[in-house]
N, C-alpha and C positions, 0 to 999 in steps of 0.2 A: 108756705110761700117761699119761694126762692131768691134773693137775692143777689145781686151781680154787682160787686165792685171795683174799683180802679184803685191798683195798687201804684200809688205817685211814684214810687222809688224804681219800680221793675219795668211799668207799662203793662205790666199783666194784667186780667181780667180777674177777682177770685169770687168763685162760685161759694153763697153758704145755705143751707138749705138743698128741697130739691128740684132737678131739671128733667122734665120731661119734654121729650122731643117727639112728636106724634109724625110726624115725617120731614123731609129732605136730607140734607145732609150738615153736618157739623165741619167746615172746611179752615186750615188752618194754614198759616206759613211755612217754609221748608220744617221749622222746626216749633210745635205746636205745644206746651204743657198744661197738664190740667191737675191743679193744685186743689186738697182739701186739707182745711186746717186738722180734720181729724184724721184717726189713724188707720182709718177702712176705708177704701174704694171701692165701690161696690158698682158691680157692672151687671145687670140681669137681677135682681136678688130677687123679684116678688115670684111666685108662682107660675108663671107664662112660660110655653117654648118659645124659644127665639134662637134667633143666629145672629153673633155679633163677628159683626167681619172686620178684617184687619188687613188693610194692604191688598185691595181687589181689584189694585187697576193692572196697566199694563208695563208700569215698570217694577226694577226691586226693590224690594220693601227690605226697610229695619227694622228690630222690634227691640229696642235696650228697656235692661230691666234691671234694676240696680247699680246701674254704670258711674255714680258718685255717691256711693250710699259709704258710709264708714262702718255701718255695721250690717250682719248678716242679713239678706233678705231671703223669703221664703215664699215661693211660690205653690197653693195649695189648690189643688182640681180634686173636684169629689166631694164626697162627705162621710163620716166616719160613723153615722147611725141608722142609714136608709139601702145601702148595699148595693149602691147602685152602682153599676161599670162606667168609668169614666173612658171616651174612644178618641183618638186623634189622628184623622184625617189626612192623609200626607198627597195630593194631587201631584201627580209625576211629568203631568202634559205630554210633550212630545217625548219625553227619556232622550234630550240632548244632554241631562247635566245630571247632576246628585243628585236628586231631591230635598234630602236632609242635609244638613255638614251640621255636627257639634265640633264647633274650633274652638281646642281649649289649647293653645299653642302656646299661651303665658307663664303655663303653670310649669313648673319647673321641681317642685321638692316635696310635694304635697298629695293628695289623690284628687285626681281632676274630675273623677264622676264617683260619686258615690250613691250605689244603690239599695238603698237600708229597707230590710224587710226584716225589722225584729219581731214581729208579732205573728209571723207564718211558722204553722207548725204544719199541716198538711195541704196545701199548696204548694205551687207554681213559682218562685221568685221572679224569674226573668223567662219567657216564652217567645222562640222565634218560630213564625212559623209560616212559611209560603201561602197557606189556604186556598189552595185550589186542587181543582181533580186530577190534573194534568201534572201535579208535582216540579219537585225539580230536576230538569234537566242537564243543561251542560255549564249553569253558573254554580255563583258559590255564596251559600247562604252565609255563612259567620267566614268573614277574612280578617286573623291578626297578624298582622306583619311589622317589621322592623329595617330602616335601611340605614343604621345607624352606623357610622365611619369608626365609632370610639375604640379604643384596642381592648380595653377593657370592659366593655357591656358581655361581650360572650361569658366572660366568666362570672362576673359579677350582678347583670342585667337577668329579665328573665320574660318572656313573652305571653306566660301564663301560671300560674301561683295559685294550687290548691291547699286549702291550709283548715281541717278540721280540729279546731285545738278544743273541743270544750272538755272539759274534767271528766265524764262521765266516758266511760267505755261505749260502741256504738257498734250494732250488727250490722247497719245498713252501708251502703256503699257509697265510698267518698267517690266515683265516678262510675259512671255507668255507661255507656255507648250502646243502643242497639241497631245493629248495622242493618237489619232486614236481609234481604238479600246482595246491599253494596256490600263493597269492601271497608276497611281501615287503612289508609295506606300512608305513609310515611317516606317521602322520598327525599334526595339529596338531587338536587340539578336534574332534574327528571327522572333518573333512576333510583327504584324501590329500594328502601332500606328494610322495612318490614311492616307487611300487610297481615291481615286478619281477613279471612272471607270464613262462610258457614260451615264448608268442607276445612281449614286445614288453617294452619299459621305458616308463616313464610318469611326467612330472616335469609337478607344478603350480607349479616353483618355479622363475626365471631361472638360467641356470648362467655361472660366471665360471671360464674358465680361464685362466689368469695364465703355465704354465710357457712356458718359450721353444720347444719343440718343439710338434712337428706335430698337430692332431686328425686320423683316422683313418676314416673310415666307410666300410666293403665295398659297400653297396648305396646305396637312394636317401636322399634329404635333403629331405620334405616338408612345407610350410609348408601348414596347415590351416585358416587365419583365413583369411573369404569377403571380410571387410573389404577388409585393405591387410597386407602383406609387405614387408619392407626387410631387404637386407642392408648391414651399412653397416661401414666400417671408420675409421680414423684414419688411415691412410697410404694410398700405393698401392695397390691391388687388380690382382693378376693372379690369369688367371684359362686354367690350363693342360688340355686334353686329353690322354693317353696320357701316356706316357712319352716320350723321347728316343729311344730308339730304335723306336718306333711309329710310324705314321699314322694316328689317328684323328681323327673331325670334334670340332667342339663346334657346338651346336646350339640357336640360343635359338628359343620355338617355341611361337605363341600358337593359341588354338581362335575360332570365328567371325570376327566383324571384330576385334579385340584387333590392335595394334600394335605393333612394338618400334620404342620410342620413345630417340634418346638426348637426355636436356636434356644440352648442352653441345658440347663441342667435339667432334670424332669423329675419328680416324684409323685406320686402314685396319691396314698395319703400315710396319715400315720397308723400304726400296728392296732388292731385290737385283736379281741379273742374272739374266736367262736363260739359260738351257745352249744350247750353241753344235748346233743339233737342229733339223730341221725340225718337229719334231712336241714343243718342250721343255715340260716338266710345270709347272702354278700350282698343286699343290694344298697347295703349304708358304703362299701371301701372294696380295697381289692389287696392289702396284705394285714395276715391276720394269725394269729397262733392257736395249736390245737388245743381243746377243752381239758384232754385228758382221757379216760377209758369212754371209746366212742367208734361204734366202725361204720363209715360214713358211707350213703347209698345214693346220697343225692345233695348239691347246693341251690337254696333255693332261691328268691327275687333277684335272679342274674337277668342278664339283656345279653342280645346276640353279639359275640365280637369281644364279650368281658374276657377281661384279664382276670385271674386271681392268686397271688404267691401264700403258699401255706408254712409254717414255722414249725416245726415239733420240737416240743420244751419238755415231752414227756415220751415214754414206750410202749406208751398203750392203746395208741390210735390207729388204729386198723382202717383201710380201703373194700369195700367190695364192688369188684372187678365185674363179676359174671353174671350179678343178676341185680344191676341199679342203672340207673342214669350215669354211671361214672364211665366213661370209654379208658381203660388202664391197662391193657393186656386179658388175659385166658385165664390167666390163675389171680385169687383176691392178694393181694399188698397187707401182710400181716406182722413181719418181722420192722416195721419202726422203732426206731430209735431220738432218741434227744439230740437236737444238731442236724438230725433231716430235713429236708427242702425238698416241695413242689409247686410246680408249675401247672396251672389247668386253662383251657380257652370254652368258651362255650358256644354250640350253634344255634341255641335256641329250643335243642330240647338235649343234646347229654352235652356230656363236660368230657373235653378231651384233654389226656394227662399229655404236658409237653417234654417235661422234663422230670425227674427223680435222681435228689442227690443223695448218696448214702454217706452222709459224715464219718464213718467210723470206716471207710475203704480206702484212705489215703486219697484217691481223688485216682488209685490204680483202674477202676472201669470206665473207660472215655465209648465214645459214641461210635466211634469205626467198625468194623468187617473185617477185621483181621485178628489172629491168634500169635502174640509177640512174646520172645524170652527177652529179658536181658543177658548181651554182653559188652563186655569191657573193651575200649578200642585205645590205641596208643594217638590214632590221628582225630582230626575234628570232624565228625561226619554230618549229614545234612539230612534232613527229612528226604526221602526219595533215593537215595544213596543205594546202586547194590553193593554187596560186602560179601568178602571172601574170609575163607580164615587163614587166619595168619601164618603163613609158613615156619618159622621159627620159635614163635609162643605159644604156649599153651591157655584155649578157652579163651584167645581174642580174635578179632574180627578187623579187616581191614578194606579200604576201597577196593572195589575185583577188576582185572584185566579180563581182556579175550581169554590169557595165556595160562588164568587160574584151574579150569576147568573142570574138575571135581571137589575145589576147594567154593566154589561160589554155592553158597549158603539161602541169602533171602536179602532185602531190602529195608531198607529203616524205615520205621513204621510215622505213620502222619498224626494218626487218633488212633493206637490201639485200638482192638474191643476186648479184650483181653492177654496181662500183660501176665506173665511167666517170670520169678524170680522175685527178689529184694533189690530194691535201689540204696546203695550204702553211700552215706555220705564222703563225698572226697573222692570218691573213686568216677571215673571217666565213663558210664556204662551210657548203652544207645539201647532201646527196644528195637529190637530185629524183629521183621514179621516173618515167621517160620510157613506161614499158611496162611489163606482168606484173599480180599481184598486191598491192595493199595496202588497210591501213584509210583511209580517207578520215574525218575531220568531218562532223557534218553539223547541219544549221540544222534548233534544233527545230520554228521555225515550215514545217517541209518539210511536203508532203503525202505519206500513205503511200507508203512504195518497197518493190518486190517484186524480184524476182530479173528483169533484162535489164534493168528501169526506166534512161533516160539521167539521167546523174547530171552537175549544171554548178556553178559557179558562183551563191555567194548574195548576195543584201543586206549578211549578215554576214563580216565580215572572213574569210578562209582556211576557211569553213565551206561544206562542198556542201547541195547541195540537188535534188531532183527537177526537171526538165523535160520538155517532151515533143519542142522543135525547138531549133534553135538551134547554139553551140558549147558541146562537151559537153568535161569532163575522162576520162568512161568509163561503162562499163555497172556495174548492181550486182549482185553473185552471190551479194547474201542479202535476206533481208526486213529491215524496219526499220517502227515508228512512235513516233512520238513521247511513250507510255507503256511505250515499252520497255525504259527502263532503260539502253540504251545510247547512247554518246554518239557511235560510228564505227559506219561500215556497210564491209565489204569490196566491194571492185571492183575491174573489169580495167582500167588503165587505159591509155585510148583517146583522147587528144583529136584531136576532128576538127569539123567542121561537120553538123550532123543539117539536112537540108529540112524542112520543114512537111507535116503531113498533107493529102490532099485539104480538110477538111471548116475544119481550118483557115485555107488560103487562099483556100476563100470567105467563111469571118470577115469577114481583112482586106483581101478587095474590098470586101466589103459595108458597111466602116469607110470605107475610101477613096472610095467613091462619094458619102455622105455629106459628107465635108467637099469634095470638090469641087462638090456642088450649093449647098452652103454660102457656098462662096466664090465663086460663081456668081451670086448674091442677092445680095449682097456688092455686086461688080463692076456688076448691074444697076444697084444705087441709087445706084451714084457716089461708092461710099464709098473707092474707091480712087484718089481725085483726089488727096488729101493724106497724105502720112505723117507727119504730127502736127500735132494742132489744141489749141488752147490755150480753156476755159471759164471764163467767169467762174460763171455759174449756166446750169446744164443739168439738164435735165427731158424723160425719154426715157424711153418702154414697153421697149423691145429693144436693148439694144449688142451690138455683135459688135467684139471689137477681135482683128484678125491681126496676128501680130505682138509687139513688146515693148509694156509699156503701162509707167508709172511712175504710181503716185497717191500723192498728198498726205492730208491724213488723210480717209480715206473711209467713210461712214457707209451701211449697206445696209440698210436696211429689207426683212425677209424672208430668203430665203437667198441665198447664194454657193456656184455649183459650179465648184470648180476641178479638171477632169477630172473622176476618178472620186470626188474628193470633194465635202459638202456643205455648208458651213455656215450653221446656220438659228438667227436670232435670237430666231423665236416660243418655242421649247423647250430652247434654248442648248443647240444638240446637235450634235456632229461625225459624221457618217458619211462610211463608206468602203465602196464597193465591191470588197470583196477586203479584205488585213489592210491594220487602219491602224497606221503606221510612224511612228515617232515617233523621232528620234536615231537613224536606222539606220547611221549612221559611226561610232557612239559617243563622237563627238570630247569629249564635255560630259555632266556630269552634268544628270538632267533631276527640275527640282523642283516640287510641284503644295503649294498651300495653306499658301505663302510659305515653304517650306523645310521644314513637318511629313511630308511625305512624300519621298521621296529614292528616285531611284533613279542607280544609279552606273552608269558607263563597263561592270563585269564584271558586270553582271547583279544588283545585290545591292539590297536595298530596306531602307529605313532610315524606322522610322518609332515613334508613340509605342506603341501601342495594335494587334493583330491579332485582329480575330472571325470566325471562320470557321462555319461546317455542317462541315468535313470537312478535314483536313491530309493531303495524300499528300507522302512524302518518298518522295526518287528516291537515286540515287549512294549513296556510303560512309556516308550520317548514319544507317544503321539494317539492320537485318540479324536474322539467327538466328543461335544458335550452339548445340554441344552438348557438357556437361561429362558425360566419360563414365564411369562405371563404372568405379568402383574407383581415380578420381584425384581428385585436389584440386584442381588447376586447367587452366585452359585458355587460351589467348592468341588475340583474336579480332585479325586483321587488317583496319584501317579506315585512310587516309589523312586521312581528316575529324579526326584525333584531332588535340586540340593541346594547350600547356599550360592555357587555361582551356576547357578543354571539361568538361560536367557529363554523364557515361555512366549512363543510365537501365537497368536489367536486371531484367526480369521472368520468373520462372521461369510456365514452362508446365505444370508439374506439380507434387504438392503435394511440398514439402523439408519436412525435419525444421529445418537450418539454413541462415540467409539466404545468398545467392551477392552477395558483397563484390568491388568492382574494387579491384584493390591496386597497378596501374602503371599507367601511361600511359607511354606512348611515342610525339613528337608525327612525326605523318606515317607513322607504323607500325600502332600499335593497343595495346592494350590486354588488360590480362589478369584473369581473372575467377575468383575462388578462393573453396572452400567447406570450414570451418574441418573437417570429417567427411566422409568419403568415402561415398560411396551405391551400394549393390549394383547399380542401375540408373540408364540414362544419364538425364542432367537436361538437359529442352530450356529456353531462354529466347530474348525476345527481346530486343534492345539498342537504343537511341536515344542520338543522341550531340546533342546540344544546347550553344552556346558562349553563356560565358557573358562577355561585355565593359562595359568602364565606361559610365557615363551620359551622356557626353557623346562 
């Protein structure tokens, strides 16, 4: 039986016992309590379904539940021995508002929800989950966010905290994501920082890995920018193929013209030996030393394009030449020695020999087509030099004139092919090529040479030049003119005496017969009575003087022809038939308009003022070059470079930024850099102009 009393002090009502209510409603004041002296309240407890409703009208409802309690209250749904699912209903109505709000806004230093699943081992802790077929679309299932002002929360705050601390080591995964077919995606202000989708990972942000162990990647590693790519380290870089116990290539490996380029020093690998093998394997290195008694027919695990340098530390390692994979010459390589070197490349099925040094030749067998002696010269001679001998010493050799003629000898040799004599120390000796091939000088005032043209002796010091009779140095076996560009012609060289053509030696009959009818007229009039007469004043239509003549200062009215030249005082004019030669020994500088014009001993003209219609430069002072694609710079080789030279560079094509010279290097050249790299190659052209003091 229930009883209902009136508590005097509160006005309250206190229920003891119990209240059954078989129907209507239990209606109270704004603010209604229902007090039991004991410690359970118990709402539904016997066996029945039912629904107890709370707040079903049409305004909003409160529901406080501990709001002046001093100690912990606990609210329990469910039961802990029947397994039963406890579900909670959330009616959303029209979706004008939140459904839910937990407003835990009080809490300040403490954990405001805690959700304790210590008894779950193979379960679910917390599960969200849409439940429908239709999935989610374009909302968002879990949103944590922060819009806090504090300056300090970014560093110190944190908006999610996963923290598996138990004691025991664990294989399973502190986080897991399965994305299905979405993405993961990570952005800053709408823009992607780094996603995850099923094809590929995707970072717009640099990554820093710091641990001491190894990065990892199964397949490739590609660099995407059309720009420029650098891999770049702080130490050492190696850089390994396979494993140790494999054989596999590494392979660097460009498309069209593209190069692999190294700036810097390069090395190959380090030395080891050969296996003692006719046929011993390169495919671990590319310099290596010979076994020892071994005459090799074949190298074997090479790749097409392989380099190999070979070492002999011994005399007993023999080549065959004529019946292996070795490409070496006609005869087998059998006289090695200790201190020899070779060079081999391969195409993929022989080995072609590039080079062979024989240590013990002095370094006397160079690569050339010519047959050279040594001799001794008093002057400094130059590669290309013809050489006369010397009129007055014996067994030397000096630069050859026109005017040598039977004394012109041969040319200074460029690369022997073999040299004739002993090189003694201290003494001044040149390799003269007596026979064979070489570059020869030659005088630009030459007239065209074509291929067989006789090639002699010039005007100009050690310089050839065309002739058609006479004593020749050799024939020429290329073309040449003097807008060529070049400064040698190649030739055989032959010195011998060349006859004169038919057509030529009735020239000079037809020269000779004249001055003997000359001197003819002469002898008639008696002028060969005296060989020197002395005038006080002479007045004479015609002189002929044979002979030396000496004058004191003499005044010609009209011209003066001395041979093929004329000088004529009506129009103060010098002619020549053929070039006129002015300093052709070069002994002295030659100056016009008391020293404002200058021209020197090498060719070089010194003056205040140059006006031209047109400049053509020749040799090193100008050129093209090409910055290519996808580099920043290039280094053009010039010998004209010096330290004041001023390098003019005009691009050929439109740049976005200028092409700046940023070294010189004098007698080398010069290197031309542009601060951004261009998808496409950049032509220009260069001019090197020097720039000297005033005086």
């Amino acid at each position: 039986m229930a009883t209902l009393t009136d508590n005097a002090d509160t006005g309250d009502f206190v229920l003891s016992g119990d209240l059954t209510v078989t129907g209507g409603d239990i209606v109270g004041a704004a603010t209604t309590n229902l007090l039991n002296a004991a410690t359970t309240v118990n709402l539904g407890s016997t066996a029945v379904t039912r629904a107890i409703n709370i707040g079903t009208g049409t305004n909003a409802d409160t529901i406080n539940i501990g709001t002046g309690a001093t100690t912990a209250d606990v609210i329990t749904f469910g039961n802990t021995t029947q397994g039963i699912a406890t579900t909670f209903t959330v009616n959303s109505g029209a979706q004008t508002a939140t459904p839910v709000t937990f407003d835990l806004d009080e809490v300040t230093s403490v954990t405001a929800f805690d959700l304790s699943v210590d008894a779950l081992t193979t379960g679910t802790g917390l599960l969200i989950d849409d439940g429908t077929a239709a999935g989610l679309s374009s909302g968002t299932l879990l949103q944590v966010q922060s819009a806090t002002t504090d300056t300090t929360a970014i560093t110190d705050g944190m908006l999610a905290y996963f923290n598996w601390s138990g004691a025991a080591t664990k294989s399973g995964d502190l986080v897991r994501i399965n994305i299905g077919t979405n993405l993961f995606n990570v952005t800053d202000d709408g823009s992607s920082l780094f996603s995850v989708s099923e094809t590929g990972v995707t970072s717009a942000v640099p990554h820093s890995f710091t641990a001491a162990g190894d990065v990892s990647i199964a397949y490739d590693l590609q660099f995407t920018n059309q720009t420029s790519s650098s891999i770049k380290t702080n130490a050492p870089l190696t850089i390994e193929a396979g494993e140790s116990s494999e054989n596999n290539n590494l392979t660097l490996k460009t498309y069209g013209t593209g190069k692999i380029i190294t700036d810097g020093a390069f090395s190959v690998n380090s030395q080891s030996a050969l296996s003692a093998s006719a046929t011993p394997s390169v495919g671990g290195g590319s310099y290596y030393t010979t076994p020892g008694t071994q005459t090799f027919t074949n190298f074997t695990d090479g790749v097409a394009g392989q380099l190999i340098f070979i070492e002999h530390v011994d005399a007993t390692t023999d080549y065959d030449c004529t019946a292996s994979n070795l490409n070496c010459g006609t005869t087998d390589i059998t006289t090695t020695a200790s201190g020899d070197a070779s060079a081999w490349i391969y195409d993929g099925t022989d080995w072609h020999l590039i080079a062979f040094m024989d240590d013990s030749d002095n370094h006397e067998t160079g690569n050339g087509f010519d047959l050279a002696e040594l001799f001794v010269s008093t002057e400094t001679l130059q590669q290309g030099d013809v050489v006369s001998i010397h009129p007055t010493e014996n067994i030397k050799v000096q630069k050859a004139l026109s005017g040598d003629n039977q004394r012109v000898i041969g040319v200074v040799s460029t690369s022997p092919g073999l040299i004739l004599g002993e090189q003694i120390e201290g003494v001044n000796a040149y390799a003269i090529a007596l026979t064979g091939r070489v570059p020869v000088k030659v005088n630009q005032n030459s007239l065209p040479i074509v291929q067989g043209d006789f090639i002699g002796a010039s005007s100009e010091l050690g310089k050839g030049q065309k002739i058609s009779s006479g004593f020749i140095v050799g024939r020429a076996l290329e073309s040449w003119t003097s807008n060529s560009g070049k400064d040698t012609v190649e030739i055989f060289v032959n010195p011998i005496y060349v006859n004169p053509t038919d057509s030529q030696l009735q020239d000079s009959i037809a020269t000779l017969q004249n001055d003997m009818a000359l001197m003819q007229s002469q002898l008639d009039l008696g002028q060969e009575a005296s060989s020197s007469a002395s005038f006080t004043d002479l007045s004479i239509n015609n002189l002929t003087v044979l002979g030396d003549a000496i004058l004191g200062n003499t005044v010609i009215n009209g011209k003066l022809n001395v041979g093929t030249l004329q000088f004529d005082n009506t129009n103060n004019s010098i002619d020549a038939i053929g070039v006129l030669k002015i300093q052709p020994l070069a002994l002295a500088n030659v100056e016009f308009l008391g020293g404002l014009i200058t021209f020197d001993t090498q060719g070089n003209i010194k003056a205040r003022e140059i006006t031209a219609e047109k400049y053509n430069v020749r040799g090193a002072s100008a050129g093209e070059g090409t910055l290519l694609s996808n580099e920043y710079e290039v280094f053009i080789y010039s010998v004209a470079v010096t330290p004041e030279s001023l390098v003019l560079v005009t691009p050929k094509t439109l740049v976005d930024y200028p092409l700046v010279v940023t070294e010189k290097q004098e007698g080398i050249g010069f290197k031309v850099k542009m601060s951004v790299t261009s998808a496409e190659d950049t032509l220009f052209d260069w001019f090197i102009v020097d720039k000297v003091s005033s005086n």
